[in-house]
C-alpha positions as CSV (number, residue, x, y, z in Angstrom):
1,X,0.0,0.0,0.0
2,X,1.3,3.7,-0.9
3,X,1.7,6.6,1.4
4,X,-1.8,8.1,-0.4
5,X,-4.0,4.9,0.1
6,X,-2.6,4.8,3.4
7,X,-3.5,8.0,4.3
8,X,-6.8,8.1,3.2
9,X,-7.1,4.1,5.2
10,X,-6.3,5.7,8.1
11,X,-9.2,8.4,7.7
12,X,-11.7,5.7,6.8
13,X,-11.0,3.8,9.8
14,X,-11.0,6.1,12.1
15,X,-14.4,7.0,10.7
16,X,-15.0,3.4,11.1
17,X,-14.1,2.1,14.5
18,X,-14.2,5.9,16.1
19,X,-11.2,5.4,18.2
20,X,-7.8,3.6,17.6
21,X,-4.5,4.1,18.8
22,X,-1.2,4.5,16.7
23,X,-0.3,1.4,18.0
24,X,-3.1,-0.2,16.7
25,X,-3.1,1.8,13.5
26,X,0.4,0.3,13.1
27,X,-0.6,-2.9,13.4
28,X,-3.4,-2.9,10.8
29,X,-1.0,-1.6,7.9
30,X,1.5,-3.4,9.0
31,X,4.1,-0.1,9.4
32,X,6.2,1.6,12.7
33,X,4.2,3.9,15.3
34,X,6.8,6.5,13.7
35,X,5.2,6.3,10.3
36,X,1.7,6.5,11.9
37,X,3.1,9.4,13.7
38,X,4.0,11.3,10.0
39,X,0.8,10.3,8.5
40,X,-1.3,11.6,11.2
41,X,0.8,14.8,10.7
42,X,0.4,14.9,7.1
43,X,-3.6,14.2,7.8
44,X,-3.5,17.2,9.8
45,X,-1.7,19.7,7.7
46,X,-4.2,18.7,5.2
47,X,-7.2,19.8,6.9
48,X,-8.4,16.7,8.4
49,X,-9.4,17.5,12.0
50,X,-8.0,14.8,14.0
51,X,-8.0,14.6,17.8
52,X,-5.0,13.0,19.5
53,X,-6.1,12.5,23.4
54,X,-3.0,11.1,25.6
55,X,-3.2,7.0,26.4
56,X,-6.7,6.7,24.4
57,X,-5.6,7.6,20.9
58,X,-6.7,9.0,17.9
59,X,-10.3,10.0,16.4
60,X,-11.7,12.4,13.7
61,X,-14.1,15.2,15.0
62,X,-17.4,14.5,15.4
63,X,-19.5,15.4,12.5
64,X,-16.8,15.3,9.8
65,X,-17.2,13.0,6.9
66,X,-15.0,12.2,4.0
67,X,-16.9,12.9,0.7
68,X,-18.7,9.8,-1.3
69,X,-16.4,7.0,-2.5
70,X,-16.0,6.3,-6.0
71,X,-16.3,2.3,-6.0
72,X,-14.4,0.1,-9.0
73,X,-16.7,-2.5,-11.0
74,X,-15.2,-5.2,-8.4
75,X,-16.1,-3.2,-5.1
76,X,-19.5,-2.2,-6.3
77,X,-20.4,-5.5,-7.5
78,X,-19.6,-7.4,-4.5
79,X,-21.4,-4.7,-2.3
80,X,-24.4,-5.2,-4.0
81,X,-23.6,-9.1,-4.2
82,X,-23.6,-8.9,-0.3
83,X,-26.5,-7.1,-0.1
84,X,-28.6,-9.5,-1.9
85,X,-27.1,-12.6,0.5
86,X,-28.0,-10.5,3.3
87,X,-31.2,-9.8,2.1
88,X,-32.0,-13.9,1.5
89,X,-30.5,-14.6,5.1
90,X,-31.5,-12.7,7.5
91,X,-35.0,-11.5,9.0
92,X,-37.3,-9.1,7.5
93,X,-36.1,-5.7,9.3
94,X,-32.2,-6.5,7.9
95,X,-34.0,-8.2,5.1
96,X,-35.7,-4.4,4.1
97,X,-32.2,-2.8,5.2
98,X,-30.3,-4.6,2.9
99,X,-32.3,-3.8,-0.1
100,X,-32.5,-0.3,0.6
101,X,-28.9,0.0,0.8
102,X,-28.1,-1.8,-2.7
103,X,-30.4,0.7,-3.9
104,X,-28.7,3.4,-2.4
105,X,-25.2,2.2,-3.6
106,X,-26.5,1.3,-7.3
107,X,-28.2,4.9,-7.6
108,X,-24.8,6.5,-6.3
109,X,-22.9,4.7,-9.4
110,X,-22.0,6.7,-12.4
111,X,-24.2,5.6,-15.1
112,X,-22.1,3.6,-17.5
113,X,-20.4,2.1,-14.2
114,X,-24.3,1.2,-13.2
115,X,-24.9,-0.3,-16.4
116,X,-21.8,-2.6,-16.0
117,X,-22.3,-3.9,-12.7
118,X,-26.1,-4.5,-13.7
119,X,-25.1,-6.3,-16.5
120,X,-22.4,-8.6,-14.2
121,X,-25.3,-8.6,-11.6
122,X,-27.1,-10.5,-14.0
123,X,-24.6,-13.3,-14.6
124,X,-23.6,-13.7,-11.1
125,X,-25.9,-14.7,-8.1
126,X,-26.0,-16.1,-4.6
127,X,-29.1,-18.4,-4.2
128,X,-29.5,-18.7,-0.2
129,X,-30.3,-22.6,0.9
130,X,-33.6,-22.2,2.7
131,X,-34.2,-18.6,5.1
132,X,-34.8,-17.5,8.6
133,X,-38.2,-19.2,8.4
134,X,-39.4,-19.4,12.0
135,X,-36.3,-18.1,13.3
136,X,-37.0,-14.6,12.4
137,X,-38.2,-13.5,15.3
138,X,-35.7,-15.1,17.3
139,X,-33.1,-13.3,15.1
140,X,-34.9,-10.4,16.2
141,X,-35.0,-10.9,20.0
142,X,-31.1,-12.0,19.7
143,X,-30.0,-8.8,18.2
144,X,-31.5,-6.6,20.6
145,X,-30.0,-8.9,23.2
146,X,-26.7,-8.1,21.9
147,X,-26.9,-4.3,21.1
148,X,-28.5,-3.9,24.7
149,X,-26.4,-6.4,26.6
150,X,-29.3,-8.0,28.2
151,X,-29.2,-11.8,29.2
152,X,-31.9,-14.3,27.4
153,X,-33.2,-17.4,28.7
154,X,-34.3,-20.4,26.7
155,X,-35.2,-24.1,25.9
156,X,-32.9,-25.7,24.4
157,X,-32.6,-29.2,22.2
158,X,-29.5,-30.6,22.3
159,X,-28.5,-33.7,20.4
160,X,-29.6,-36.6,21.5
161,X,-28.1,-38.4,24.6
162,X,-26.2,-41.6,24.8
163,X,-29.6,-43.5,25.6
164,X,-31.4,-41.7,22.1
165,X,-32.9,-39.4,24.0
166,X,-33.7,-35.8,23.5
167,X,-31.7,-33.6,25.8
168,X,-33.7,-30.6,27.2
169,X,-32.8,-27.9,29.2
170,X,-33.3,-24.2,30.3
171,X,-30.6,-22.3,30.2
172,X,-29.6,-18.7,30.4
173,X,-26.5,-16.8,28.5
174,X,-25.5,-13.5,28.1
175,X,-25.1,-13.4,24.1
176,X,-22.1,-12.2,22.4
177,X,-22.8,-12.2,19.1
178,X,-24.9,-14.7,15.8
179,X,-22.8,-16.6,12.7
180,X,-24.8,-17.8,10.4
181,X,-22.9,-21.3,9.3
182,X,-24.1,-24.0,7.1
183,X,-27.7,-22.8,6.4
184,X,-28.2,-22.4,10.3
185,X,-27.5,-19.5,12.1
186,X,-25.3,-19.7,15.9
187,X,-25.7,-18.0,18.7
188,X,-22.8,-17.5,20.7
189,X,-22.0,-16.7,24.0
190,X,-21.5,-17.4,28.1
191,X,-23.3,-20.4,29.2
192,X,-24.8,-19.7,33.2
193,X,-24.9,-23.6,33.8
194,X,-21.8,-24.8,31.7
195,X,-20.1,-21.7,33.2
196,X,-18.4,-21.2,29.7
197,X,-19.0,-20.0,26.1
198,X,-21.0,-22.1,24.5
199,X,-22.2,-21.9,20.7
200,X,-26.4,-22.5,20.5
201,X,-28.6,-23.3,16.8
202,X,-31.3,-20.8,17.1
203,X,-33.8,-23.1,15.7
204,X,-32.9,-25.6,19.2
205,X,-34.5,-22.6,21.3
206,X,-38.0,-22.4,22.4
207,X,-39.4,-20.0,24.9
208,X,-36.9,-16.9,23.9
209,X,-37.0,-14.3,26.8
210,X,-34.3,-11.1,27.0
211,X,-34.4,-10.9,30.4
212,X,-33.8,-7.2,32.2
213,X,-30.6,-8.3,33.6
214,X,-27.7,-6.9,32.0
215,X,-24.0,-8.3,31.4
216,X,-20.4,-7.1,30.0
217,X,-19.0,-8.5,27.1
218,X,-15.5,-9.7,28.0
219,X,-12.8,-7.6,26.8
220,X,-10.7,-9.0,23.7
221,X,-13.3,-10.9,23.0
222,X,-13.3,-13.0,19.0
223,X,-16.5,-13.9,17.9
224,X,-15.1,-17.8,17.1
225,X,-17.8,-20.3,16.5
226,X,-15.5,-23.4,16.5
227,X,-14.0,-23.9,20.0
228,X,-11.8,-26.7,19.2
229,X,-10.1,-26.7,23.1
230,X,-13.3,-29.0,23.5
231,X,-13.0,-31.3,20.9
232,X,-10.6,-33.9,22.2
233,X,-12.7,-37.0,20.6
234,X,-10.3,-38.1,17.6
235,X,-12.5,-39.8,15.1
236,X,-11.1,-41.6,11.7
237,X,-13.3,-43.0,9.2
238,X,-12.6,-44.2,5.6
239,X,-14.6,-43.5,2.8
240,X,-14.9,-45.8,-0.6
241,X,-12.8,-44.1,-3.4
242,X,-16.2,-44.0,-5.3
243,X,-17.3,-41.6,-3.0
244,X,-14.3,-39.7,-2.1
245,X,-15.8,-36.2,-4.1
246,X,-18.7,-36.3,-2.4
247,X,-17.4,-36.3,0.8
248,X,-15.2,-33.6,0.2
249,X,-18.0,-31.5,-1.3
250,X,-20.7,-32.4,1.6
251,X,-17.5,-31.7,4.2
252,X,-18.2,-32.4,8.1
253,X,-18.3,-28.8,10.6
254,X,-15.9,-31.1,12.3
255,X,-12.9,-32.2,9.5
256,X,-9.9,-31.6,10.5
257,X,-7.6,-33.5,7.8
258,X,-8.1,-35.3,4.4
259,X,-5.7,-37.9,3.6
260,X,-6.5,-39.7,-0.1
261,X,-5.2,-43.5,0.2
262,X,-5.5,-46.4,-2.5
263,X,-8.4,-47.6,-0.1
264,X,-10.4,-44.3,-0.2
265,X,-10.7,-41.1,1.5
266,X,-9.7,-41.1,5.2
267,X,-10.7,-38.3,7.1
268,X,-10.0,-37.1,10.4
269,X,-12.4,-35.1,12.6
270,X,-12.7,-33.9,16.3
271,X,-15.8,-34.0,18.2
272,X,-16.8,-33.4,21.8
273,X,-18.5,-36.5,21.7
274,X,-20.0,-39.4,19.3
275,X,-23.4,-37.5,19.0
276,X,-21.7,-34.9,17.3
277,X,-20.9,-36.8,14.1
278,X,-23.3,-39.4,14.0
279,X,-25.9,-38.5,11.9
280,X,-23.0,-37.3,9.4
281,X,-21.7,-40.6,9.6
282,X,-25.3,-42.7,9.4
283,X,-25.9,-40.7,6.2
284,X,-23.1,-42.4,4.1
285,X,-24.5,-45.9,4.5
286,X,-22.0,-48.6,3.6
287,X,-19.6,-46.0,1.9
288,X,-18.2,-45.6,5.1
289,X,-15.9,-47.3,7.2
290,X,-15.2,-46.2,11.3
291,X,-11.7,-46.6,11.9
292,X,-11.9,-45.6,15.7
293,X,-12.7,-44.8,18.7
294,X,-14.0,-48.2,18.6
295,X,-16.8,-47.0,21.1
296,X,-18.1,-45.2,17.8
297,X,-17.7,-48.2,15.7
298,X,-19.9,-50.3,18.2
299,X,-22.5,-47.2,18.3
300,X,-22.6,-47.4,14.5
301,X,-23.1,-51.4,14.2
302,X,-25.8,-50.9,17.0
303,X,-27.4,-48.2,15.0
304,X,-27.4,-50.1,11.6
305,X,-28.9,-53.4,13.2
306,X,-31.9,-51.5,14.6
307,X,-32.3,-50.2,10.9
308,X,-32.5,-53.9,9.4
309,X,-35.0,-54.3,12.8
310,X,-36.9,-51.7,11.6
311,X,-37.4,-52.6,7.7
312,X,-38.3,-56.5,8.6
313,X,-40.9,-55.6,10.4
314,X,-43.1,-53.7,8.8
């Protein structure tokens, strides 16, 4: 990055984030505090109206704005790309504010540049699997539990248990933040009875209340929805060769390694426990060999016998 992009970087992300420190600013364009320290100065001699408070940082005065930004093909077309997956994905309220802003961006575009993108707009789109459906206004409660800070209680459906059982259970959590993985969206955030963060399918909730209680979101916080320190369940199965493509393009949450071997696919995933995998597992039929734990492979004969109980009976 040049000293110009730099510069005008630095204004758009203190626009941004409000507050950062040259430390920080270092850090994100990967350059000394000293040549933070010239840009700043530069900034200023410019006309940009930056305040520099002692131990807290940098920030531009309230109420100035850099002018509108002329967008490329690329960056316009992947805004309005993003607006349209937003737009499939989440609830009506983001659902409405997502269309308003592609309109917004395409009616800011120069017209042959409008044209273009249009025309690319046509040839390239993101098809959503399925929609919020009855998680909508769940979405809805979640969000204002996060902007607010305000602790929700819930039902929840876990997998099922060791004896086939559905797990329920009420718990309460103070939410952090919502990912939206694999056609289902995540909320995650600190458990009150596992006394940890925990990650929870908003379609497993029932009963949704944002409670009046409030929390603080731990500092340095990463929204991460894997949390692979509990995942120490090693599981290895082998795959037919026939299937090895399909496996790879219907890839577990939970792979960890791919190893292609004249006998087929082997892969390697990490669970918290056998519940986790199972049904991924079940849905390869005989395509699939467990390799260990060997408490899985058991689980998985025991599993297949009651399906040949089940289809000579009827």
């Amino acid at each position: 990055m040049n000293r110009t992009d730099r510069l005008l970087a630095i204004v758009i992300e203190l626009q941004a984030t409000g507050k950062r420190r040259a430390d920080d600013l270092a850090a994100t364009f990967e350059v000394g505090k000293r040549t933070i320290y010239r840009d700043i100065q530069a900034l200023c001699e410019a006309g940009v109206p930056i305040i520099s408070t002692p131990g807290q940082g940098y920030t531009l005065l309230e109420g100035y704005f850099l002018p509108p930004l002329r967008f490329s093909t690329d960056e316009a077309l992947i805004l309005l790309l993003g607006g349209d997956m937003m737009a499939q994905s989440f609830d009506a309220e983001y659902r409405q504010a997502a269309q308003s802003a592609t309109r917004k961006i395409a009616g800011a575009l120069p017209e042959a540049l409008r044209e273009e993108v249009r025309s690319l707009q046509e040839r390239i789109r993101f098809f959503a699997e399925g929609g919020p459906g009855g998680d909508a206004e769940r979405l809805r409660q979640l969000r204002r539990a996060i902007i607010g800070r305000h602790t929700v209680r819930f039902g929840y459906r876990a997998r099922q248990s060791q004896d086939g059982a559905s797990a329920r259970s009420v718990r309460e959590a103070d939410p952090y933040g919502l990912a939206h993985v694999s056609r289902a969206w995540y909320l995650v955030g600190y458990c009150h009875l596992r006394k940890d963060i925990r990650n929870f399918r908003v379609d497993r909730m029932e009963q949704l209340t944002v409670l009046s209680r409030s929390f603080e979101r731990p500092p340095g916080f990463k929204m991460e929805l894997r949390d692979d320190s509990q995942r120490r369940m090693v599981v290895r199965a082998l795959f037919d060769p026939a299937a090895a493509d399909w496996v790879r393009e219907a890839r577990s949450f939970y792979t960890v390694a791919e190893e292609q071997r004249d006998d087929g696919l082997l892969v390697t995933l990490t669970v918290r426990q056998e519940e986790d995998i199972l049904d991924w597992l079940l849905s390869w039929g005989a395509r699939v060999r467990v390799l260990e734990p060997e408490s899985l492979r058991r689980r998985i004969a025991q599993e297949a016998m009651q399906i040949v109980r089940n289809h000579c009976d009827m």
